[in-house]
N, CA, C and O of each residue as an XYZ file, in Angstrom:
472
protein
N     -87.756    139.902    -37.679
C     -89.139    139.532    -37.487
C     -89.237    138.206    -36.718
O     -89.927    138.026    -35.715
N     -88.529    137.394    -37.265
C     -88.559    136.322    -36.948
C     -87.892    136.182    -35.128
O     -88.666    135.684    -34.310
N     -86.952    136.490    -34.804
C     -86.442    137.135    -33.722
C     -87.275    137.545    -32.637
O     -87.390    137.131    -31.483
N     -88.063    138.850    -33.561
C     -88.809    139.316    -32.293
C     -90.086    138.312    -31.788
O     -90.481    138.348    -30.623
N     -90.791    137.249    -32.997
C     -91.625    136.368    -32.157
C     -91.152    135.497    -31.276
O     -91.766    135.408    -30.214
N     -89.967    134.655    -31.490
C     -89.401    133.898    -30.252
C     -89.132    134.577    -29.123
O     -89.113    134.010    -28.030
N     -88.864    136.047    -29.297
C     -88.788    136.585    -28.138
C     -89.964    137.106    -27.123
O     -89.769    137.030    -25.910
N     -91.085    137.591    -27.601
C     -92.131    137.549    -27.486
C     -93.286    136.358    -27.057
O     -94.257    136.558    -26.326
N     -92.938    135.146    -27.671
C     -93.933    134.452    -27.445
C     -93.160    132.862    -27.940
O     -92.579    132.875    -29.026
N     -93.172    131.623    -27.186
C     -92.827    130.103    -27.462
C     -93.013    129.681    -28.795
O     -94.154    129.794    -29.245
N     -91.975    129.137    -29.647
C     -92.347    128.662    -31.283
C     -93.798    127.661    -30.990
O     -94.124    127.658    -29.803
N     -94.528    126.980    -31.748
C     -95.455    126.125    -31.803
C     -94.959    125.222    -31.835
O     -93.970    124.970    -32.523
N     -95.560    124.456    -31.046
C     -95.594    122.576    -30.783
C     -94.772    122.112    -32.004
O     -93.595    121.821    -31.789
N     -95.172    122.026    -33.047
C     -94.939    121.349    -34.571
C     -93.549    121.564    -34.957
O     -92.807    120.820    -35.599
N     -93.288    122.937    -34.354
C     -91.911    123.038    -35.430
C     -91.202    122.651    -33.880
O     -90.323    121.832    -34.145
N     -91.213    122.830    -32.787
C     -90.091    122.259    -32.318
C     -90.098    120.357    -32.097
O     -89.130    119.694    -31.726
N     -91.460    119.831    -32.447
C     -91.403    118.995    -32.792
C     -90.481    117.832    -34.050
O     -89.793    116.816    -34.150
N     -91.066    118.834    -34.719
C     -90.065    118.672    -36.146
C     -88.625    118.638    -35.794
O     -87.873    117.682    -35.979
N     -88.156    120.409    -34.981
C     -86.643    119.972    -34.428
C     -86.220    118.973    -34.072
O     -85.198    118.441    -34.504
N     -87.323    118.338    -32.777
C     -86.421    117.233    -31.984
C     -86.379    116.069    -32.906
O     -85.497    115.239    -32.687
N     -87.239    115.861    -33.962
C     -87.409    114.653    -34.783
C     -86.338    114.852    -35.443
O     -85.737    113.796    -35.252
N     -85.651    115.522    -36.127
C     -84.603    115.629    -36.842
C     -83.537    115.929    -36.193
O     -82.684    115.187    -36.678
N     -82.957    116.686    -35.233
C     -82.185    115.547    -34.625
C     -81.850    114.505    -34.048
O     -80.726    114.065    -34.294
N     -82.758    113.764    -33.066
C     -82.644    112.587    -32.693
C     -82.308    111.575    -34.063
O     -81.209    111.076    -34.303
N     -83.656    111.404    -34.950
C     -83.284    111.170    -36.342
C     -82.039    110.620    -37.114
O     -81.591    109.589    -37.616
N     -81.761    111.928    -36.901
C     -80.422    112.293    -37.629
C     -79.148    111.641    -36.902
O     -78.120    111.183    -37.400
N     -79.568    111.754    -35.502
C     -77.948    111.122    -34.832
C     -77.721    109.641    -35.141
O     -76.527    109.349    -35.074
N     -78.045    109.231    -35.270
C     -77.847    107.511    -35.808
C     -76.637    107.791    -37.223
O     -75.946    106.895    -37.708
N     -76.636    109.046    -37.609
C     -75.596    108.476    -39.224
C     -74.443    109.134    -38.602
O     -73.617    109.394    -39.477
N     -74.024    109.541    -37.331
C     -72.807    109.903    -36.585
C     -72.315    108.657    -36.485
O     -71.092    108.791    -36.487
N     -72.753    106.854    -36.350
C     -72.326    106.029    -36.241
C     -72.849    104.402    -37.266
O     -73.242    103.295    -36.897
N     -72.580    105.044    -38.713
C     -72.987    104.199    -39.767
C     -71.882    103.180    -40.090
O     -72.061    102.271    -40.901
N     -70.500    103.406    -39.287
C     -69.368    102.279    -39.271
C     -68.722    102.257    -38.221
O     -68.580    103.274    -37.543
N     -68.149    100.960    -37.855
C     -67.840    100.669    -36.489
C     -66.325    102.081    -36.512
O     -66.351    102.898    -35.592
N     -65.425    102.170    -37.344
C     -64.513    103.727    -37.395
C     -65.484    104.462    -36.590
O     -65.266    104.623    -35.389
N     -66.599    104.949    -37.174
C     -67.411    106.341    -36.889
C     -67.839    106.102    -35.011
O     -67.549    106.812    -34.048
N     -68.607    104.829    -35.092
C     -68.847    104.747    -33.996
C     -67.419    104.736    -32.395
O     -67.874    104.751    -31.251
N     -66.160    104.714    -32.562
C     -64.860    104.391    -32.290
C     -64.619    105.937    -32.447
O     -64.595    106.735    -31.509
N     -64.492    106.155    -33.420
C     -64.019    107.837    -33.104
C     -65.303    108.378    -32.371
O     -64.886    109.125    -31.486
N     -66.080    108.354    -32.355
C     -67.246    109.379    -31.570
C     -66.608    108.771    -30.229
O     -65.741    109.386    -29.608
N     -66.972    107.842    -29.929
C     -66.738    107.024    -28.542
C     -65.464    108.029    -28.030
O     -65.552    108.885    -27.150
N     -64.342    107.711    -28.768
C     -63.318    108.420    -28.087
C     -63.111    110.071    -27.886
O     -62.486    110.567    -26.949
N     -63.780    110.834    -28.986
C     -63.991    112.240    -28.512
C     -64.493    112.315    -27.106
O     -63.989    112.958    -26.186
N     -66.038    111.226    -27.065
C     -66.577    111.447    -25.748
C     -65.296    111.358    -24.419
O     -64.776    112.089    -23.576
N     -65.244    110.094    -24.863
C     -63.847    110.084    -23.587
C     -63.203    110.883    -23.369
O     -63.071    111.292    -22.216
N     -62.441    111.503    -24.593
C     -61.265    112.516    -24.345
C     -62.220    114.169    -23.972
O     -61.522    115.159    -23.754
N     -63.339    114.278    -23.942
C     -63.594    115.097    -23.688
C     -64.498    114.840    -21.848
O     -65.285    115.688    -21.428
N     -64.219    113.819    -21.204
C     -64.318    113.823    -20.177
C     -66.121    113.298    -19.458
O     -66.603    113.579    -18.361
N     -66.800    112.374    -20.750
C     -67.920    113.062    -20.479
C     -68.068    111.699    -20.109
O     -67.207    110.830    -19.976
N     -69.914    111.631    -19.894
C     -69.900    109.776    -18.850
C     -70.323    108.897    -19.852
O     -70.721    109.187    -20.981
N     -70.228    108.053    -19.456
C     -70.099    106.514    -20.551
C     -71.466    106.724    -20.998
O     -71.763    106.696    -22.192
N     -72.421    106.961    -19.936
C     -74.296    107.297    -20.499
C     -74.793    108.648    -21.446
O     -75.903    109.027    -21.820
N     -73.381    109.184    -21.640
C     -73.766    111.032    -22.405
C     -74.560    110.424    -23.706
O     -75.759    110.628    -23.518
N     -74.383    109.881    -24.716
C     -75.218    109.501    -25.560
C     -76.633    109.638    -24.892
O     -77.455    110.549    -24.994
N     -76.667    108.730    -24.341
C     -78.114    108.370    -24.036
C     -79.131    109.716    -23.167
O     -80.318    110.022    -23.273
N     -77.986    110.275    -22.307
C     -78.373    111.669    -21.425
C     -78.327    112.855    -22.764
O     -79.348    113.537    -22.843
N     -77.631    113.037    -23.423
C     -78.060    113.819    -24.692
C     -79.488    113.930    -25.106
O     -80.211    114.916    -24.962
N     -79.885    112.437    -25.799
C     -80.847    112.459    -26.655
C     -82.299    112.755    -26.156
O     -83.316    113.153    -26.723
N     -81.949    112.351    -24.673
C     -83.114    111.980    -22.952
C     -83.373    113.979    -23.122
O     -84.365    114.590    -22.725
N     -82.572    114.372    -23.576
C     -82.454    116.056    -23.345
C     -82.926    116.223    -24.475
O     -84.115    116.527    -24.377
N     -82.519    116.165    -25.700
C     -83.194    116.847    -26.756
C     -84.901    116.454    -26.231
O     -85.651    117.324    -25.789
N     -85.230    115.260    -26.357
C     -86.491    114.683    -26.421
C     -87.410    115.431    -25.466
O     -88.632    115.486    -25.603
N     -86.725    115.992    -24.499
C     -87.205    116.447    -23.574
C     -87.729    118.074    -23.721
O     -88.431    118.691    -22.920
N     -87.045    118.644    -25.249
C     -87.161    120.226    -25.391
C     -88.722    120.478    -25.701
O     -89.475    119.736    -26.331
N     -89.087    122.030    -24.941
C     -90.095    122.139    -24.926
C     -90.438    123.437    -25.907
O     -89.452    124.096    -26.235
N     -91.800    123.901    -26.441
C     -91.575    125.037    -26.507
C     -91.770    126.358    -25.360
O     -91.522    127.538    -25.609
N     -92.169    125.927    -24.337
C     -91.512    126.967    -23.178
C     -90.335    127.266    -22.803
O     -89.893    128.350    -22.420
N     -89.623    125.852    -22.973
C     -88.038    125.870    -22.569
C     -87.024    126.711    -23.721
O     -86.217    127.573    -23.374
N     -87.228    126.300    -25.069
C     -86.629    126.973    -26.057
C     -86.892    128.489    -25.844
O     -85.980    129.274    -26.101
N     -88.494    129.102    -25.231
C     -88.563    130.289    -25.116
C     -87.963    130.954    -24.194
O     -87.551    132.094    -24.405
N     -87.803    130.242    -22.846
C     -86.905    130.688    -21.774
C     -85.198    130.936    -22.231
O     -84.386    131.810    -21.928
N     -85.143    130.021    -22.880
C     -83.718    129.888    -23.356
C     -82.883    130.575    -23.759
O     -81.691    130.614    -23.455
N     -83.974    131.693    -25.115
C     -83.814    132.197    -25.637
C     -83.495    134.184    -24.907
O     -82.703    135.121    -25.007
N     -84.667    133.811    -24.272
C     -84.887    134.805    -23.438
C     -83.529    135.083    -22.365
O     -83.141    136.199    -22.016
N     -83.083    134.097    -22.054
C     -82.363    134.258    -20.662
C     -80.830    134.430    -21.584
O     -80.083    135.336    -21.214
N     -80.534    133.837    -22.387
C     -79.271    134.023    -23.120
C     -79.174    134.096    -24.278
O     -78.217    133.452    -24.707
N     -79.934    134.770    -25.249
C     -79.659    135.461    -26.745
C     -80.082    136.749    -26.571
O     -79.198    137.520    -26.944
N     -81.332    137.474    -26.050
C     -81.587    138.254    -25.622
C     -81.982    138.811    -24.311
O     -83.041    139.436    -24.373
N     -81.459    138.766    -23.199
C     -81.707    138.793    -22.353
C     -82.409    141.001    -21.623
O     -83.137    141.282    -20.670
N     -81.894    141.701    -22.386
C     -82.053    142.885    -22.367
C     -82.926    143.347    -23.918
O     -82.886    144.453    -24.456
N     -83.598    142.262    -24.336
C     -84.099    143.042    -25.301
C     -83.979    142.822    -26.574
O     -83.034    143.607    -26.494
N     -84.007    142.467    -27.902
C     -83.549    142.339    -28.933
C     -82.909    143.686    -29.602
O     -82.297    143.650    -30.669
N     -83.137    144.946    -28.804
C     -82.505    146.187    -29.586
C     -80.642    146.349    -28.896
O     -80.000    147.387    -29.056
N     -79.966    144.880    -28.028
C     -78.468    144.981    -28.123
C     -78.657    144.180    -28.852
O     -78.003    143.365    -28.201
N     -79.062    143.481    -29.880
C     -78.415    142.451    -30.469
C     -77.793    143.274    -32.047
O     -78.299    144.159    -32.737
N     -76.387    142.437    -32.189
C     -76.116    142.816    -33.502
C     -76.115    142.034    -34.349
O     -75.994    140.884    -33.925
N     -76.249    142.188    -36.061
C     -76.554    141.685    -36.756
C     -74.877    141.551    -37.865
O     -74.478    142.539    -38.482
N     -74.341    140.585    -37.900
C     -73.185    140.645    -38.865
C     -73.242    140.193    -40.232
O     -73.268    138.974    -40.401
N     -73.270    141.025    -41.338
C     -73.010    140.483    -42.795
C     -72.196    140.981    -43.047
O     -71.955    142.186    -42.974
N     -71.216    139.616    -43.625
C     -69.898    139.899    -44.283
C     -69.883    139.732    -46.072
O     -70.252    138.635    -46.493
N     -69.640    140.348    -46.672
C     -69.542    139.832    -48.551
C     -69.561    141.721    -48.979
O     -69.660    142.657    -48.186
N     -69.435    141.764    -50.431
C     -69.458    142.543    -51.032
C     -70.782    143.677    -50.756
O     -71.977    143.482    -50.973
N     -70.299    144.568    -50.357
C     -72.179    145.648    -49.722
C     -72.589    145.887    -51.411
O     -73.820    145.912    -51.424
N     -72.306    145.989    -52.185
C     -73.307    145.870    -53.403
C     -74.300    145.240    -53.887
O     -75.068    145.520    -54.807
N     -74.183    143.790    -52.747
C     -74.713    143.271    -53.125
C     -75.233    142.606    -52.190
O     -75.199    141.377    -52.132
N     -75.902    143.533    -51.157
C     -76.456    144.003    -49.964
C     -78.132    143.772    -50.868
O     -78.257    143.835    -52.091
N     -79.343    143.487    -49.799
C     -80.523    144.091    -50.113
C     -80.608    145.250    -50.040
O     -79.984    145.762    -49.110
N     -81.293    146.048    -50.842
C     -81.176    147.365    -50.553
C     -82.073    148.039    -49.186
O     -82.076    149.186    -48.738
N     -82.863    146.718    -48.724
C     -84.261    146.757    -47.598
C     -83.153    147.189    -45.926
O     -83.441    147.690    -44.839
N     -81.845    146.650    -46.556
C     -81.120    146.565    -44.933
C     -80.982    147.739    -43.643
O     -80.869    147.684    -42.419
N     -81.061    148.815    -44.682
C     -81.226    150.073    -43.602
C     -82.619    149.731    -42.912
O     -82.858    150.081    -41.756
N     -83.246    149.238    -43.459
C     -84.735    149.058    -42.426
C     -84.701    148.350    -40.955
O     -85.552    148.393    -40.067
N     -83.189    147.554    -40.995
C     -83.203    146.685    -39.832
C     -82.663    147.492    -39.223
O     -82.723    147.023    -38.087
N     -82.123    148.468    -39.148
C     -81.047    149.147    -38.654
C     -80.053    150.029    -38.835
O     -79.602    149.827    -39.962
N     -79.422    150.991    -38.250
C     -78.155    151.590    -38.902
C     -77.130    150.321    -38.859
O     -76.850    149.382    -38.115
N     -76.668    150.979    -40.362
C     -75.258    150.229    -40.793
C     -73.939    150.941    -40.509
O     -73.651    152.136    -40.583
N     -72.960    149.490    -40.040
C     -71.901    150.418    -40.149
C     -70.701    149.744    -40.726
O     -70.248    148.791    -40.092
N     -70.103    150.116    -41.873
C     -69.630    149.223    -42.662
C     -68.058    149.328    -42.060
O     -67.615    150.353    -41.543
N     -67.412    148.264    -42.198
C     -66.149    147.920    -42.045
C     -64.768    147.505    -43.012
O     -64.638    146.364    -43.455
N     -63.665    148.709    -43.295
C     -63.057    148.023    -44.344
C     -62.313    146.767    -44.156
O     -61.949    146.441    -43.026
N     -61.950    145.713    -45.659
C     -61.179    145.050    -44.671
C     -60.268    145.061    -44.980
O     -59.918    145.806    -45.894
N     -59.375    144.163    -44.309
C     -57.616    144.364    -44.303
C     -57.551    143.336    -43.635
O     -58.381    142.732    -42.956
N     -55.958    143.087    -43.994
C     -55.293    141.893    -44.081
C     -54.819    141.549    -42.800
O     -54.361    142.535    -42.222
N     -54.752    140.281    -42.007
C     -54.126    139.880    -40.775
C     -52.514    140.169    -41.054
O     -51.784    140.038    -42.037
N     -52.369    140.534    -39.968
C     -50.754    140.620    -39.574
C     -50.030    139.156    -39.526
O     -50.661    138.189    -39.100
N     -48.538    139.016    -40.027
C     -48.268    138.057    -40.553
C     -48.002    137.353    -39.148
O     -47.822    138.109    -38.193
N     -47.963    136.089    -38.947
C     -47.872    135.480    -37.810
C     -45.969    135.777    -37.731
O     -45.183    135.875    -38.674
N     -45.681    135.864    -36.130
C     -43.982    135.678    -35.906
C     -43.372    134.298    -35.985
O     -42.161    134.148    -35.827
């Protein structure tokens, strides 16, 4: 349900509001000790990125829209439709909703054990 309105139509102002507030927010406790702040620093480095990516990050979240999240969505989660998308639950099927055939045919999988590494 939820699925098919983002696909259909842009979330509302508020909640992607809310998104960007909570992460921007939130990124400040990635660097609550000079360690934390020192290891982030150096992932960035070792992962090649520019001394300003912090700041070009957050310039990006702040910047999300709800047109853009809808395009987004559109162009690469569903791009043909929401009827290729598949749905994966893994745990005990007993204890399955019993509503789940409604989303769809099921097709259950036994499992078994990985092959031992050489």
């Amino acid at each position: 349900e939820t699925l098919g309105e983002i696909a259909s139509e842009p979330p509302d102002d508020a909640e992607v509001r809310d998104a960007v507030d909570r992460i921007v927010n939130g990124f400040v406790f990635n660097f609550q000790t000079p360690a934390l702040l020192v290891s982030r620093q150096m992932l960035y480095l070792s992962q090649n990125l520019p001394l300003d990516w912090l700041q070009r990050f957050l310039e990006g979240v702040r910047g999300v829209t709800p047109a853009g999240v809808h395009e987004v969505f559109r162009q690469n989660l569903a791009p043909n439709g929401l009827d290729d998308m598949v749905i994966v639950i893994v745990g005990d099927p007993a204890g399955f909703d019993p509503g789940l055939e409604d989303v769809g045919p099921i097709r259950f999988l036994e499992e078994y054990e990985a092959a031992p590494r050489p």
